[in-house]
N, CA, C and O of each residue as an XYZ file, in Angstrom:
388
protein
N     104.413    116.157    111.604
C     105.379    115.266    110.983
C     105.248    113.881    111.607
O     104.896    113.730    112.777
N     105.571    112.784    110.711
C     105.593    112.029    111.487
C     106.716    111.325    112.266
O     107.848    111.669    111.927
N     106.622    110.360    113.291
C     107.464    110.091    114.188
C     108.590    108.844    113.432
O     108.153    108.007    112.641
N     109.548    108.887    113.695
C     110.541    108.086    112.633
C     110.926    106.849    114.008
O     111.086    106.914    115.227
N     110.944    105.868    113.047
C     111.210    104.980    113.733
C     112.313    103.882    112.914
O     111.835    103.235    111.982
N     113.692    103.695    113.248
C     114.354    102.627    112.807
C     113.926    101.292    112.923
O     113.270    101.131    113.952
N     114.022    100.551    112.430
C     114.173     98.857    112.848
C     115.737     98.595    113.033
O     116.657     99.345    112.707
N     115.786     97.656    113.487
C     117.277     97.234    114.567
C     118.361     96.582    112.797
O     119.561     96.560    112.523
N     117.002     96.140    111.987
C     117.888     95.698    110.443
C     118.494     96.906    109.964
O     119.665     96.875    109.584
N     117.775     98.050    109.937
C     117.828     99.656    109.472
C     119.514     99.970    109.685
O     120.491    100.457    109.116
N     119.150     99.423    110.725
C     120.435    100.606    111.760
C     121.947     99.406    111.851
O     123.042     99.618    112.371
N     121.551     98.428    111.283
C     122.574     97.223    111.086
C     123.066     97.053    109.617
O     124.164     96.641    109.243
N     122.208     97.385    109.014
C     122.362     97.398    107.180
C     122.932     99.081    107.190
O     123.199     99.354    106.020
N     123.151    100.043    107.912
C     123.315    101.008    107.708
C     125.202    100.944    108.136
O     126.137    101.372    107.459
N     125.225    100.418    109.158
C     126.626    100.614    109.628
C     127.394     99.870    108.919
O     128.483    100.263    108.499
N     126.802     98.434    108.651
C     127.683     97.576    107.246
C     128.117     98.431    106.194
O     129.299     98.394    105.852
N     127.245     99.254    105.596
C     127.270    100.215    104.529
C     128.600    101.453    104.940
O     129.533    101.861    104.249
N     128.166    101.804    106.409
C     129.069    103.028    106.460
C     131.003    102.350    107.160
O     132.039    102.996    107.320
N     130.738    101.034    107.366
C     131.822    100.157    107.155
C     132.822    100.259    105.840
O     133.965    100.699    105.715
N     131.807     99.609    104.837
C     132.287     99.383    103.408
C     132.694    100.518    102.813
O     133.666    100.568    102.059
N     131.787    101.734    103.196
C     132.579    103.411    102.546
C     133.524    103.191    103.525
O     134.441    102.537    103.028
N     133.725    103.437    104.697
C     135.092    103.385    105.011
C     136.633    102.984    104.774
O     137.688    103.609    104.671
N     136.167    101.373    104.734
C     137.316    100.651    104.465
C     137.693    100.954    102.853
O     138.837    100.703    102.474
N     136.610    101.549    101.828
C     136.830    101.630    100.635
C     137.788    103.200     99.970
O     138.791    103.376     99.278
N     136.727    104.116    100.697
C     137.023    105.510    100.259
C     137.619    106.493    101.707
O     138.061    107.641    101.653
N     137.501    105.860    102.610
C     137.853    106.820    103.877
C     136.425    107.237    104.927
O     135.228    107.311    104.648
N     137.145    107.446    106.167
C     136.569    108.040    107.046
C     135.703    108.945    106.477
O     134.493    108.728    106.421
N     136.325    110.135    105.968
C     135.201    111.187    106.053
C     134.217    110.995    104.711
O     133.268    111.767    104.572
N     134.430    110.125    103.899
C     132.988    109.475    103.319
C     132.251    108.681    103.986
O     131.063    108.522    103.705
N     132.661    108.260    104.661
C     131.558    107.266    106.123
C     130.783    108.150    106.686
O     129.609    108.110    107.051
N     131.682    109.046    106.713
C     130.953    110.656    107.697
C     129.790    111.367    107.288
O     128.805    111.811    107.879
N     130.386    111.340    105.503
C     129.170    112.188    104.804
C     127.985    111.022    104.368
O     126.902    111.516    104.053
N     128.056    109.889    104.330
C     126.684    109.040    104.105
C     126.327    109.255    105.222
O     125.390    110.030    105.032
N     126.444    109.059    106.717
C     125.626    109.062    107.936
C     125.427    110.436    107.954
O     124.357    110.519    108.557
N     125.798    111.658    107.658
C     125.484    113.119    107.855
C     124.054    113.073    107.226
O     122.942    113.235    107.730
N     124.582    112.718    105.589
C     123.325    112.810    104.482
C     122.642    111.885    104.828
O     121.760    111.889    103.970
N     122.274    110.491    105.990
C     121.355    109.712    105.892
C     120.095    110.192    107.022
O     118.896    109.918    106.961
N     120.512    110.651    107.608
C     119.631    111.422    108.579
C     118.582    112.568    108.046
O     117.392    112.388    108.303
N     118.886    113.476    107.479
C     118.168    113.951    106.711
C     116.926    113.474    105.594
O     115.743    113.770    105.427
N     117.890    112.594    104.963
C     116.951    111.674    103.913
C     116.053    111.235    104.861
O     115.010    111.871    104.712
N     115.970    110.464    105.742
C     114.992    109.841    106.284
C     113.404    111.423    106.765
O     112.190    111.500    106.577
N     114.530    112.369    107.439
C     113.441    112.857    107.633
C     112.793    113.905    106.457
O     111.953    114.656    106.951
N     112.958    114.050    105.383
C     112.371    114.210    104.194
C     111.239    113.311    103.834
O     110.130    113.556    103.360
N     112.023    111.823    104.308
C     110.939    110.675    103.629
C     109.399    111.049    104.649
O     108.203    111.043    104.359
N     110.093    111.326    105.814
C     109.067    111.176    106.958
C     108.206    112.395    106.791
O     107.377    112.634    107.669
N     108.287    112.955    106.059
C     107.788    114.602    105.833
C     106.801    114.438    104.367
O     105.809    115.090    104.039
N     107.552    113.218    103.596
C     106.793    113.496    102.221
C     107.191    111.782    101.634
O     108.020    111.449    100.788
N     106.268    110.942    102.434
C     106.561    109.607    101.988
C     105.834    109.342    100.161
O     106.113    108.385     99.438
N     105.400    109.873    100.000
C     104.887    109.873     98.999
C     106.051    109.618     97.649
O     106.006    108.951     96.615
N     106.958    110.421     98.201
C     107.938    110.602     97.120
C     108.855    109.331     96.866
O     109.893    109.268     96.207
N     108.052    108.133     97.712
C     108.640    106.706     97.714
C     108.180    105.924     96.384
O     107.514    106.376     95.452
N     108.801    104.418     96.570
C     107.842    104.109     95.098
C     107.378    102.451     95.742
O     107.780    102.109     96.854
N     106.923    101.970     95.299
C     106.873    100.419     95.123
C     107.165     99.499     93.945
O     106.803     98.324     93.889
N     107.932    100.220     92.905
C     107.893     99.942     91.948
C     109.665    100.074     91.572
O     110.235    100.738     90.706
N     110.110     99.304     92.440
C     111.676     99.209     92.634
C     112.361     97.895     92.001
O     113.562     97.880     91.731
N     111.744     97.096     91.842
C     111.961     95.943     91.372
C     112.243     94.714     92.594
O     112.287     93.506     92.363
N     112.397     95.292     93.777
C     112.376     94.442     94.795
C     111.219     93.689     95.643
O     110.245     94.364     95.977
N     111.289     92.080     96.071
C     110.298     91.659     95.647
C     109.690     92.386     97.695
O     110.324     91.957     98.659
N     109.043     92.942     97.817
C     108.475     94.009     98.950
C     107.556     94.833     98.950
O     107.697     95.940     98.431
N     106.228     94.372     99.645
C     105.588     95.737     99.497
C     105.842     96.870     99.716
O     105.372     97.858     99.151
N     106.985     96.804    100.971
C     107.789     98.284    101.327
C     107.955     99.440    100.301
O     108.096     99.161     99.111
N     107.945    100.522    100.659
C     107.814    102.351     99.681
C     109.358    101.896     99.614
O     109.803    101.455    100.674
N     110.189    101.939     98.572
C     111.862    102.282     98.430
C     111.964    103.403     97.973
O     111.216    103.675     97.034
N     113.117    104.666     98.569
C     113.762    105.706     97.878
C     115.015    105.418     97.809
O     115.724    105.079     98.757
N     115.449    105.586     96.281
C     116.744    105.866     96.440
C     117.951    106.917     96.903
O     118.102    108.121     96.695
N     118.355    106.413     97.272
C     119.674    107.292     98.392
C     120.960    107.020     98.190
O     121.663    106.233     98.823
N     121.272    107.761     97.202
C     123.080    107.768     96.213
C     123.029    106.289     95.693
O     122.158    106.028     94.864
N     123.962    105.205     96.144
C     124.167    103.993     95.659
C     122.973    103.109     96.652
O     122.461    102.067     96.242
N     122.779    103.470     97.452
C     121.717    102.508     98.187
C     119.909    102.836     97.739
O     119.367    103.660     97.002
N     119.465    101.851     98.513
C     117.643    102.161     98.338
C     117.512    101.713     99.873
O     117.999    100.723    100.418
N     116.631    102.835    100.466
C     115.971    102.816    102.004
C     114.730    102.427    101.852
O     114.082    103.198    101.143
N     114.127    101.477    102.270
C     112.875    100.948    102.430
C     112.373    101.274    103.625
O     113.019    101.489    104.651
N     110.873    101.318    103.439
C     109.952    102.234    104.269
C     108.578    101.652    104.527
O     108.167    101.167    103.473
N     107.555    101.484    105.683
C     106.686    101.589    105.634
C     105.981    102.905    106.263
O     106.858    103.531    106.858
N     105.267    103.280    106.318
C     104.505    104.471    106.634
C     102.723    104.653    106.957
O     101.968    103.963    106.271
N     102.360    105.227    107.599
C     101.323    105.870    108.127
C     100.938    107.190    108.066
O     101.422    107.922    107.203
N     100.085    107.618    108.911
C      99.582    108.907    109.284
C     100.375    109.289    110.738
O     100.551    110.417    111.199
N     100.736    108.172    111.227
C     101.351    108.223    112.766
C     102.949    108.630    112.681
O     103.585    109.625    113.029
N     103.350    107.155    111.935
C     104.700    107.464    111.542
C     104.905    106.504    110.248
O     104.073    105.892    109.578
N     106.670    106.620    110.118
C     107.460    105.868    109.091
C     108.468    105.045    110.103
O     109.017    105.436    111.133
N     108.521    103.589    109.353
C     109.280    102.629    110.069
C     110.462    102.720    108.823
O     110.015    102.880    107.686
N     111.440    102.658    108.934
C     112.409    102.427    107.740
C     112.844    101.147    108.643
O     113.070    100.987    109.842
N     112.855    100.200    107.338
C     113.362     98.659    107.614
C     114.809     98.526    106.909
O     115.843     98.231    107.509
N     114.739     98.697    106.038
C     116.252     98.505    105.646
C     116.569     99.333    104.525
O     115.844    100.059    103.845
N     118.321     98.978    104.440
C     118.463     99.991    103.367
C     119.800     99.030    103.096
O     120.489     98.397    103.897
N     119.901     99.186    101.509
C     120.433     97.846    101.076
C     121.308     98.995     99.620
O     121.002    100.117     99.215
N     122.314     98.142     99.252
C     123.437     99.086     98.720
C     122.879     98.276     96.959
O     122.860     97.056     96.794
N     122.586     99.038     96.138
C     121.700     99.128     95.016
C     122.424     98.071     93.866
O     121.894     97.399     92.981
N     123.340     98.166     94.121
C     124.564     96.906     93.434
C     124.340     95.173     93.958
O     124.805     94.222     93.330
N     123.791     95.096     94.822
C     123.434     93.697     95.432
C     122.361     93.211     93.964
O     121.572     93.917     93.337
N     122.711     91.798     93.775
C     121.125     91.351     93.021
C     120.151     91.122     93.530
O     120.042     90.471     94.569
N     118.980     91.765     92.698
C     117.718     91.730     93.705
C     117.461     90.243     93.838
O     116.969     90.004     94.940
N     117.645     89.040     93.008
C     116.541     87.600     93.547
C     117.377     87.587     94.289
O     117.119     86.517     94.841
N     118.646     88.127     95.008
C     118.712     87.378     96.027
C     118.848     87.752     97.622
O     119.544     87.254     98.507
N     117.742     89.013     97.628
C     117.230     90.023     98.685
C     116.297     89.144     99.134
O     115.419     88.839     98.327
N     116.262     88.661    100.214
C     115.153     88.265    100.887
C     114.857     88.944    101.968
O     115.708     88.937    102.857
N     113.395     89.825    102.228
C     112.933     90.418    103.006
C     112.471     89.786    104.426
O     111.949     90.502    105.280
């Protein structure tokens, strides 16, 4: 398998996210996106393939989607870097990578 690696954006775009479920729907939906985001990643890291580039975002990065968000990815034979993960409702021109 390969070795998973966050970026420091990953893990900053992630807690904003599990912020916004909070303050929106409650604690224990904050709970269940970070339960279910851990997993997802290591699925991705198991079978990056199942990514796309063909997300509409302007990135060479692999994106999967993940409920209302998309996790962006680069990947190897070594490992997967997930760079960010961005809540699917944002407009894309104005994602800058």
């Amino acid at each position: 398998m390969r070795r998973i690696v966050l970026a420091p954006s990953f893990d900053q775009e992630a807690e904003d996210i599990g912020v916004y479920i909070e303050e929106r729907f409650g604690e224990s939906s904050r709970r269940e996106f970070v339960t279910e985001l851990a997993p997802a990643c290591t699925r991705l890291a198991a079978l990056p393939r199942i990514g796309t580039v063909k997300h509409g975002y302007e990135t060479p990065s692999a994106g999967f989607a993940f409920g209302q968000n998309w996790i962006f990815f680069d990947y190897d034979d070594e490992e997967v870097n997930f760079i960010h993960i961005l809540h699917s409702r944002r407009e894309k021109p104005a994602i800058r990578f």
